[in-house]
C-alpha positions as CSV (number, residue, x, y, z in Angstrom):
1,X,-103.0,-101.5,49.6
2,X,-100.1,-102.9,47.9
3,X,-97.1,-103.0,49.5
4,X,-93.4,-101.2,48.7
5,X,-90.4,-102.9,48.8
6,X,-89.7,-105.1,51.8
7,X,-92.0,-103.6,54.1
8,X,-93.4,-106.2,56.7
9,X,-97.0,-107.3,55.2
10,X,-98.8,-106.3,59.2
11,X,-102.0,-107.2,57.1
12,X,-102.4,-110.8,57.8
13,X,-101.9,-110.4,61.4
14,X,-104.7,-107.4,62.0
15,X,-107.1,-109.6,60.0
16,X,-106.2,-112.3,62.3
17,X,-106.5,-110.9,65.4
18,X,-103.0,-111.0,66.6
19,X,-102.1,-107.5,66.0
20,X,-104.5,-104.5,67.4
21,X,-104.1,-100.9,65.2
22,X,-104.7,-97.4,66.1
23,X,-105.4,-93.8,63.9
24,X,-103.3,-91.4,65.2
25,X,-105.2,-88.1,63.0
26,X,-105.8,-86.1,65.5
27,X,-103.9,-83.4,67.5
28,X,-104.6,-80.8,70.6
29,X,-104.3,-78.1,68.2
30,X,-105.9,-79.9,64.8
31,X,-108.9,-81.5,65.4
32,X,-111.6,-80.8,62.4
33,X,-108.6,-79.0,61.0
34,X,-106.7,-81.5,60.5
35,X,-104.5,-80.9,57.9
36,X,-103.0,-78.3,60.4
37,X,-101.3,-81.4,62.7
38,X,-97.8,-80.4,63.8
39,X,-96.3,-83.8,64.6
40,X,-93.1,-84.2,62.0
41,X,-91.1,-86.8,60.1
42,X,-87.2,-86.0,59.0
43,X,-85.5,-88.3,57.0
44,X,-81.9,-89.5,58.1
45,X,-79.0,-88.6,56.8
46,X,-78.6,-92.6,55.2
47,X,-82.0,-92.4,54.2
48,X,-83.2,-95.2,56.0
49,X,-85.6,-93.8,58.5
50,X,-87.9,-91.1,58.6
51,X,-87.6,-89.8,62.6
52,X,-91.0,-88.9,63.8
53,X,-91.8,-86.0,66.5
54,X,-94.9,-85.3,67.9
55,X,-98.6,-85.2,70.1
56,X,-101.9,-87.0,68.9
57,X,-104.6,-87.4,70.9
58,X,-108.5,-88.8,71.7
59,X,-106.4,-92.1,70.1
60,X,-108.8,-95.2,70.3
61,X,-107.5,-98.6,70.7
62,X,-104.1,-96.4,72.0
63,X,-103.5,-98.4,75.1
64,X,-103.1,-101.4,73.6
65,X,-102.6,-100.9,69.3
66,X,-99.9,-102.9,68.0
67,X,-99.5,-100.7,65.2
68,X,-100.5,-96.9,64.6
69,X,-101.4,-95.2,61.3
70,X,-99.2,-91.8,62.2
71,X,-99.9,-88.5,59.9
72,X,-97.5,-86.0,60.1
73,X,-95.4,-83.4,57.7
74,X,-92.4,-84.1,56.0
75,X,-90.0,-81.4,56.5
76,X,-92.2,-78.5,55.6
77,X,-94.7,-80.2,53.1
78,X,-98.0,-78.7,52.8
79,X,-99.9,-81.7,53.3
80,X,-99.7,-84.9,55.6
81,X,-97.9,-87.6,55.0
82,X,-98.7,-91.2,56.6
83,X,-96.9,-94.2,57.9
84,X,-97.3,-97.4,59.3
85,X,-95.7,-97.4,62.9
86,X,-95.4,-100.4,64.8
87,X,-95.1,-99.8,68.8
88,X,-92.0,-102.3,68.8
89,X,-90.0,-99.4,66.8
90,X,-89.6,-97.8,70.3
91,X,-90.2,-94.0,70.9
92,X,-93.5,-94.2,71.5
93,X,-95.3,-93.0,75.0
94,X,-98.7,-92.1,76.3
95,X,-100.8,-91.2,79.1
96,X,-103.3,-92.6,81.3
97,X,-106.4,-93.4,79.7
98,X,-108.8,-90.6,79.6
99,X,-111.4,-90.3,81.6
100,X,-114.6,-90.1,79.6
101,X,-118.2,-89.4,79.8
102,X,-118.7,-92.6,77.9
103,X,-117.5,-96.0,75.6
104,X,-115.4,-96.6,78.7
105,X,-114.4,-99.9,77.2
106,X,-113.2,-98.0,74.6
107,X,-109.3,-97.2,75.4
108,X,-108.3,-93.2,74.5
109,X,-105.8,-92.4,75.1
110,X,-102.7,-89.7,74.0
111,X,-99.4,-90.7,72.7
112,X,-96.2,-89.3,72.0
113,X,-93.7,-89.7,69.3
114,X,-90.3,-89.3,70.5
115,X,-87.1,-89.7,67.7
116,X,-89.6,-92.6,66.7
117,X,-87.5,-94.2,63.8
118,X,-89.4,-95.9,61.0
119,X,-88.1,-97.4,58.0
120,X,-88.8,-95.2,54.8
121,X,-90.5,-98.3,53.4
122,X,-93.3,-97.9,55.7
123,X,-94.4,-94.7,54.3
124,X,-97.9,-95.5,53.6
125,X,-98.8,-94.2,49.9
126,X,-96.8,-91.0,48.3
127,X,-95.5,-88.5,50.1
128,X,-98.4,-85.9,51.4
129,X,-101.1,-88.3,50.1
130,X,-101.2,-88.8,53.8
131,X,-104.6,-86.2,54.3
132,X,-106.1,-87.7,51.0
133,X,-105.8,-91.2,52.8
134,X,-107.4,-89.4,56.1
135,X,-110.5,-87.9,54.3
136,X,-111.6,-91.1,52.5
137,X,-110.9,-93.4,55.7
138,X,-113.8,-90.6,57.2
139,X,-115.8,-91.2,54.4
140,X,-116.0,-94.7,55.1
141,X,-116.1,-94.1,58.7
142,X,-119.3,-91.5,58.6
143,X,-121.3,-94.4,57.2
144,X,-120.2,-97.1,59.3
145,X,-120.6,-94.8,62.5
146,X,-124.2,-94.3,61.3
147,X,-124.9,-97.7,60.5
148,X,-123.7,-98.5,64.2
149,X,-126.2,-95.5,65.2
150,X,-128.8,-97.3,64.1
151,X,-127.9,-100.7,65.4
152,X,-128.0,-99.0,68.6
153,X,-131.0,-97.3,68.4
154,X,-132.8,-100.8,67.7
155,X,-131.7,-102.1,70.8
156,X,-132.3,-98.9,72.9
157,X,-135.8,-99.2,71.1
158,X,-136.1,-102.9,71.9
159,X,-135.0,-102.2,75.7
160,X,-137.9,-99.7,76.3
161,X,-140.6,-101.5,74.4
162,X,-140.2,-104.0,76.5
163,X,-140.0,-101.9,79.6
164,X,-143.3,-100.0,78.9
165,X,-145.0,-103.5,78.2
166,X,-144.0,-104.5,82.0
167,X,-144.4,-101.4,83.8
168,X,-147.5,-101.0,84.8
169,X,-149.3,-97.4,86.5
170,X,-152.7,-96.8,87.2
171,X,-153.6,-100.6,87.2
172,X,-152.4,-101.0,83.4
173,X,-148.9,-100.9,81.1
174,X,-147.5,-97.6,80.4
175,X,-147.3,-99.1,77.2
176,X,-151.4,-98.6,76.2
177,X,-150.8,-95.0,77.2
178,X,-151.0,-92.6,73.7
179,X,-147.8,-90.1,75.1
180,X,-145.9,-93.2,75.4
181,X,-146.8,-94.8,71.8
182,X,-146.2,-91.6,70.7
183,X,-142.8,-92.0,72.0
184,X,-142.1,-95.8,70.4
185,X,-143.7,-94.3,66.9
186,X,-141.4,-91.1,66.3
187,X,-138.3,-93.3,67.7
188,X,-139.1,-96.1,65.1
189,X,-140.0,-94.0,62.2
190,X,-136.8,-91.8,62.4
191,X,-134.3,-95.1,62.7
192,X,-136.3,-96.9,60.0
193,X,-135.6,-94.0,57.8
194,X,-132.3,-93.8,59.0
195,X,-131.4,-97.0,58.0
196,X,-133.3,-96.4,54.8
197,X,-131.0,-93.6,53.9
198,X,-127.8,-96.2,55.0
199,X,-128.9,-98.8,52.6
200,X,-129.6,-96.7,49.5
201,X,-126.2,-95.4,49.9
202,X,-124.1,-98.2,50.7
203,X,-125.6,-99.8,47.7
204,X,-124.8,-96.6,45.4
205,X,-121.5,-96.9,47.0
206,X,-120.9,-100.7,46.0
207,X,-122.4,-100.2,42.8
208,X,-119.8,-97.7,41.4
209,X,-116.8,-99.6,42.8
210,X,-118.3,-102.5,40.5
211,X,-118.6,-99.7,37.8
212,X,-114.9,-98.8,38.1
213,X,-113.6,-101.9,38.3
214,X,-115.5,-103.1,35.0
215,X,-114.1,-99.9,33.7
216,X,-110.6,-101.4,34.5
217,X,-110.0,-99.2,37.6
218,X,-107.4,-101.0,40.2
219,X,-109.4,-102.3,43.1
220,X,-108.0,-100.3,45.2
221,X,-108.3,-96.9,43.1
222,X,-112.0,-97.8,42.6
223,X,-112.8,-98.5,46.3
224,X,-111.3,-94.4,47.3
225,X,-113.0,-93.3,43.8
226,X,-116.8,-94.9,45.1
227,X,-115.9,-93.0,48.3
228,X,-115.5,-90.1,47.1
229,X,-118.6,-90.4,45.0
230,X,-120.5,-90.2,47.8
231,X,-118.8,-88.6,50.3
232,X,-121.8,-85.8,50.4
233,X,-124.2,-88.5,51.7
234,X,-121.7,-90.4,53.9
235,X,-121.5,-86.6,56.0
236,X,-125.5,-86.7,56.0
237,X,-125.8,-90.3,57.5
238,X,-123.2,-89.7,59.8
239,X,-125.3,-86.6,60.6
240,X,-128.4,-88.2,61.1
241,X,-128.0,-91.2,62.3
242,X,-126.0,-90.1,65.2
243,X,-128.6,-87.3,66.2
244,X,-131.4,-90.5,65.3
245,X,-129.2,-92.3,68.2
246,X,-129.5,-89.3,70.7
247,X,-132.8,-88.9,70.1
248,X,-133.5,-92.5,70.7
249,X,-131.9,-93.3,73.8
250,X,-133.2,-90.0,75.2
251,X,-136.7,-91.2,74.7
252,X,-135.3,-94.3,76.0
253,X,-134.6,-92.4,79.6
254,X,-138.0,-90.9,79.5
255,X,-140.1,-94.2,79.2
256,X,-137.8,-95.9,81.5
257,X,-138.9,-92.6,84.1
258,X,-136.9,-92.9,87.1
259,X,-135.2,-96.4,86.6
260,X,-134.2,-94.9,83.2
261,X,-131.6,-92.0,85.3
262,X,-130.7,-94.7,87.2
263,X,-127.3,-96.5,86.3
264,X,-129.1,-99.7,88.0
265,X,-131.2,-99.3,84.5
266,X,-129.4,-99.8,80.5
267,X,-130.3,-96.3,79.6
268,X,-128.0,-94.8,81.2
269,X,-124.8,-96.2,79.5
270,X,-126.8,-96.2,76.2
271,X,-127.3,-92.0,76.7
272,X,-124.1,-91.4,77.6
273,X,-122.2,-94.1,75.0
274,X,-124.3,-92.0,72.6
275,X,-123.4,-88.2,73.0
276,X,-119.7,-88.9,71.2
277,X,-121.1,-89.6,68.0
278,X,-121.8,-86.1,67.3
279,X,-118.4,-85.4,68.3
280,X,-115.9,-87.8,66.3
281,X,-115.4,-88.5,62.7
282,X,-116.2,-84.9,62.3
283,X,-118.0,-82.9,64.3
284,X,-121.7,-82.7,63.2
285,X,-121.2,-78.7,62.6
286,X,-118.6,-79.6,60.6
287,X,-120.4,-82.6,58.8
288,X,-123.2,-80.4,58.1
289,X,-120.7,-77.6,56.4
290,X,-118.7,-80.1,54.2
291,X,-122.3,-81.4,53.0
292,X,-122.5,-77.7,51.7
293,X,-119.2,-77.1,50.5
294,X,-118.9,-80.3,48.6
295,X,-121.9,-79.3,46.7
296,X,-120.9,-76.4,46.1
297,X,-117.3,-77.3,44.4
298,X,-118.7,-79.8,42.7
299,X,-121.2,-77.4,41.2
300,X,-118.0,-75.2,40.8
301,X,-116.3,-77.8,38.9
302,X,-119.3,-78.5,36.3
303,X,-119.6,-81.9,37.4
304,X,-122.7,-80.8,39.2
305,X,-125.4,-78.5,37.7
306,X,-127.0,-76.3,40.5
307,X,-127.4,-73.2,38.9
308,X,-129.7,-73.9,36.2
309,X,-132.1,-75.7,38.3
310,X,-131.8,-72.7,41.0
311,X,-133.0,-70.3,38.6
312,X,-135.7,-72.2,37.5
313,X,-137.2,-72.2,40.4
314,X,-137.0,-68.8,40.8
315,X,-138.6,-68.4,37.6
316,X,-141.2,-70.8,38.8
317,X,-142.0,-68.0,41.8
318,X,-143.1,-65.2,39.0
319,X,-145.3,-68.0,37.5
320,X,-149.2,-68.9,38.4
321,X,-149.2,-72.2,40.2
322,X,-150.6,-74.9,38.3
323,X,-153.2,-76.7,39.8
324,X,-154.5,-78.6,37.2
325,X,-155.4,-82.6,37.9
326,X,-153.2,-84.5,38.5
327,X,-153.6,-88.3,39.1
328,X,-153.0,-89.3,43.0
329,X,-154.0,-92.6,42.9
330,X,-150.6,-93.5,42.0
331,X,-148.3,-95.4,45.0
332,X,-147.0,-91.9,46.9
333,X,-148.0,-89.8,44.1
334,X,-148.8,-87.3,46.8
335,X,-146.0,-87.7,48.5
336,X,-143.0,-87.6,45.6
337,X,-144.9,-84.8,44.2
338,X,-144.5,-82.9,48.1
339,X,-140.6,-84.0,47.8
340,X,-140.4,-82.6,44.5
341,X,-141.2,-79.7,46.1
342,X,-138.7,-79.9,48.7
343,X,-136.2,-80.1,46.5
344,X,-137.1,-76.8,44.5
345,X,-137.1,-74.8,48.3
346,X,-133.5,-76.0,48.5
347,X,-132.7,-75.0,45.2
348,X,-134.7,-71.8,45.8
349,X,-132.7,-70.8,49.1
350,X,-129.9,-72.1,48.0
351,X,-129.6,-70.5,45.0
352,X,-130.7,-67.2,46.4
353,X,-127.8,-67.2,49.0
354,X,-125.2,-68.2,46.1
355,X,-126.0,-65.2,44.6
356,X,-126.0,-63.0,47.3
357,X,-122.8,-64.3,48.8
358,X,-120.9,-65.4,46.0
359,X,-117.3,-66.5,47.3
360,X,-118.4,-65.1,50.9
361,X,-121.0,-67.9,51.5
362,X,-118.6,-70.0,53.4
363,X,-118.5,-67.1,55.9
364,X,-122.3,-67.5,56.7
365,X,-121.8,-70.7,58.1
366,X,-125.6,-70.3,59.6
367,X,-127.0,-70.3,56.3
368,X,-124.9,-73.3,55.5
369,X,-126.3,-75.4,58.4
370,X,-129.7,-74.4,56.8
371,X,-129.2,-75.4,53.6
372,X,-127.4,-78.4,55.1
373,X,-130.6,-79.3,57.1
374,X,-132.8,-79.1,54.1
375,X,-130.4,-81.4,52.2
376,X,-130.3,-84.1,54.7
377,X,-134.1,-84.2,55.2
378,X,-134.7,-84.4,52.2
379,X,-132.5,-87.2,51.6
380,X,-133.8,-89.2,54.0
381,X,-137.4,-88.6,53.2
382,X,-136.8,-89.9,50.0
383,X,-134.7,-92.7,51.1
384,X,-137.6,-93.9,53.1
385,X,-140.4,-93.6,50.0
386,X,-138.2,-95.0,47.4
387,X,-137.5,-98.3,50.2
388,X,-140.9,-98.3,51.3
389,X,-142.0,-98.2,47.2
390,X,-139.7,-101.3,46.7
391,X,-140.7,-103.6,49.6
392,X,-144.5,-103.0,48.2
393,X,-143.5,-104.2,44.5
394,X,-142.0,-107.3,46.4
395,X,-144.4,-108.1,49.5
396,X,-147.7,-105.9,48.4
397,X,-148.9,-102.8,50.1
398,X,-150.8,-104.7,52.6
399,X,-148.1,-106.6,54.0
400,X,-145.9,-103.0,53.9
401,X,-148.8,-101.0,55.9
402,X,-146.6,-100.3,58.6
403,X,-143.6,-99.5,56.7
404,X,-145.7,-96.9,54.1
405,X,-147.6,-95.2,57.4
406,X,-143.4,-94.7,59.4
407,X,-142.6,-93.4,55.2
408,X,-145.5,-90.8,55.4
409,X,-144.9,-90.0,58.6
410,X,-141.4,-89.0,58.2
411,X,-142.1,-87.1,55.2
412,X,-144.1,-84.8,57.2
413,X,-141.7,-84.1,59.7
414,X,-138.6,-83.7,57.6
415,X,-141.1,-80.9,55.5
416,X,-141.8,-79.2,58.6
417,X,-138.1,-79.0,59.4
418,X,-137.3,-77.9,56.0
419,X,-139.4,-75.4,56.0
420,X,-138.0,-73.7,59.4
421,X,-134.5,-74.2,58.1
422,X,-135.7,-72.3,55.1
423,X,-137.0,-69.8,57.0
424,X,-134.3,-69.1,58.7
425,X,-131.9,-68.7,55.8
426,X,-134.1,-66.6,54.2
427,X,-134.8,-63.9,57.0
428,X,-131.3,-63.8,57.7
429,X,-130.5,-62.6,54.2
430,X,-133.3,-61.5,52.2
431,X,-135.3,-58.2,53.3
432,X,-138.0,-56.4,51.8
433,X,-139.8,-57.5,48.5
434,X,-137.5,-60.2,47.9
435,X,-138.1,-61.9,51.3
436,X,-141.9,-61.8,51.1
437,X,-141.7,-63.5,48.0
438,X,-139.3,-65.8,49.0
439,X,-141.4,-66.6,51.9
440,X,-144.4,-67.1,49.3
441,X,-142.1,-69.7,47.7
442,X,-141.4,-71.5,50.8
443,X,-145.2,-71.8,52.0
444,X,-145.6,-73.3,48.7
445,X,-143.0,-76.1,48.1
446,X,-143.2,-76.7,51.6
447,X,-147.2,-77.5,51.2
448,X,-148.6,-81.1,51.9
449,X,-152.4,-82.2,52.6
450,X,-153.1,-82.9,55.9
451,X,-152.4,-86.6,57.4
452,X,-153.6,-88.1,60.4
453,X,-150.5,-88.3,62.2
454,X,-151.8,-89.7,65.5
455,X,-153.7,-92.5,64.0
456,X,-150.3,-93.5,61.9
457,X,-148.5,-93.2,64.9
458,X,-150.6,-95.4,67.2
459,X,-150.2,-98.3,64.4
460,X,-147.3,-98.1,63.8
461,X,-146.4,-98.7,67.8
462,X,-149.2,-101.1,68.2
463,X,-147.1,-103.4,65.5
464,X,-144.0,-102.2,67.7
465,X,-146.0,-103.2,70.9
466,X,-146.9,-106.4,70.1
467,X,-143.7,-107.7,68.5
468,X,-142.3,-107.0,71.5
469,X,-138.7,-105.5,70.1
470,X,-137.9,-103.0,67.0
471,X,-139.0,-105.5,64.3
472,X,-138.6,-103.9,60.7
């Protein structure tokens, strides 16, 4: 970001290594509310200082940051302001570190602003862009947090392969044993199409910063712009990959048996380094409501057309179902045909509870997690086709027979989840006629020909099995 005046350029020395930062957002009484934070600046009567009061805590890097990013209100300004604090301005104290379930190497702790002067200069940005700066450093830090998930879900995977290759009970390895490759299949698939998801949107991300830039956009202006794009999908991979890591290291325990409750074994930090992912950069309840709400005012806003699609599905529901031919011989004709349907349940609930609701929706905030649900596996089901679809037209499909049986299987299961979800938004909302047809319409674009989901599985652990490690 470009710097005012004569501010001190900090820059150089955090890239270097010589200076250690910290985000001081959050606040006992403003945690997913943020904007609510209480900690305040007052300018001096020379107007060379801004005088900082204030509490922040669940600070990481705190005990040792050189520099803190500090949001707090101006006077009695709506909306945060931030500034670029260095811990040799003085006023500045904390506690002990906290004492936490997990990332122990991970210093948290709370600090306290005290008359902490800093030079006007070192407001960061305008005055009260200081939340807009806070919601796009979460965008960027819901993907990076689930691109981390996954990275640690490889190596949880990795560990426990390996384990279930050694152990050994009833004279052979726990490994040949179908609950266990059960186990290694379902934690694969769900990181493979995890990471899936990651790259499709890091890549949309990257590719409308190039977009803005060749449009003339400042660099900077485009980077928050691509961010914002796709701030909807950096909520749903923050989502999933961080309930893909907590599933995976909770396998992890149960392969590992008894050594894997042990803190002897590597599971147990991995299951307990896990569990905060769900918690910061926004709470997944939270995640899974702005994936919602963002929709919705975009919608709102007309850059987004959800109605017209909504109520053709419904008309859709009066109509005869067409099953006329249609050619499956196609790569995953079968399968994006199934999504398609997915999509139109989404549209169908969704659309249903718009118009029952109307400005009230955001009150029903377990319809939203419903609708969020649907969203997100359907997102990641496609994810996983569409990379699956693209490493065939490179390598061939039988060189990608691994990677298209983890794409199919995840389709299945993100349909089965979708359908619940949509179950449960409809019955808590619909009643009578409308329900039972609704229902109907569920059962239908939730419909997909049977698979042999056991035989997929075993292969695609046997591949896992003999490579030893996660190895996609």
């Amino acid at each position: 970001m470009e710097m005012k005046h004569k501010r001190k350029n900090i820059f150089p020395s955090l890239l270097q290594g010589e200076y250690k930062a910290a985000y001081c957002l959050t606040e006992p009484d403003s945690g997913s509310d943020a904007n609510s934070g209480k900690t305040k600046a007052k300018l001096t009567a020379d107007g060379k200082h801004y005088v900082i009061n204030g509490q922040k805590m669940w600070i990481t890097n705190g005990g040792f940051a050189d520099v803190y990013i500090v949001f707090a209100k101006i006077d009695d300004d709506k909306n945060l302001s931030a500034f670029i604090v260095e811990k040799a301005f003085g006023g500045i104290t904390m506690n002990e570190e906290e004492k936490k379930m997990g990332i122990k190497g991970s210093s948290t702790r709370q600090i306290f602003f005290n008359d902490c002067k800093v030079p006007v200069e070192n407001l960061l940005s305008e005055r009260e862009n200081g939340f807009k700066i806070a919601v796009n450093i979460l965008n960027i830090g819901r993907i990076k947090l689930g691109v981390a998930a996954v990275g640690g879900s490889k190596m949880a995977i990795s560990l426990a392969t390996k384990y279930a290759t050694e152990r050994k009970q009833f004279g052979v390895a726990i490994s040949t044993f179908g609950a266990i490759q059960h186990k290694i299949a379902e934690v694969v698939t769900r990181v493979f199409a995890s990471e899936s998801a990651h790259y499709r949107a890091s890549q949309n991300i990257d590719d409308a910063y190039n977009a803005f830039v060749a449009g003339g956009m400042d660099s900077a202006k485009a980077r928050l712009k691509s961010l914002e794009e796709f701030a909807i999908e950096c909520a749903i991979l923050k989502v999933h990959g961080s309930e893909v890591l907590d599933f995976t290291v909770d396998e992890g325990v149960q392969i590992y048996g008894g050594m894997g409750f042990s803190a002897e074994g590597p599971m147990d930090r991995a299951y307990r380094d896990a569990r905060i992912n769900r918690i910061f950069e926004g709470t997944n309840e939270i995640n899974r409501l702005l994936t919602i709400d963002m929709l919705l005012k975009r919608a709102m806003k007309g850059h987004l057309d959800l109605m017209n699609p909504a109520m053709a599905v419904q008309k859709e529901l009066m109509s005869i179902p067409d099953f006329g031919a249609s050619d499956d011989t196609a790569l995953f004709a079968k399968e994006k045909k199934a999504l398609s349907n997915l999509k139109k349940a989404g549209l169908m609930v969704s659309g249903a509870a718009i118009q029952k609701f109307m400005a009230k929706l955001s009150e029903e905030q377990e319809i939203l997690m419903n609708l969020a649900d649907m969203l997100i596996e359907g997102y990641v089901a496609e994810s996983v086709i569409l990379r699956v679809e693209k490493l065939i037209s490179m390598r061939g499909e039988k060189a990608c027979e691994i990677e298209k049986e983890m794409a199919i299987i995840y389709l299945h299961r993100a349909i089965e989840l979708a359908a619940a979800a949509g179950k449960s938004a409809i019955t808590s909302f619909a009643e009578g006629d409308e329900q039972r047809l609704m229902l109907m319409g569920l059962k239908r674009f939730t419909k997909i020909d049977p698979y042999n989901l056991k035989t997929a599985r075993r292969k695609v652990a046997k591949h896992v099995i003999d490579k030893g490690e996660y190895p996609f």
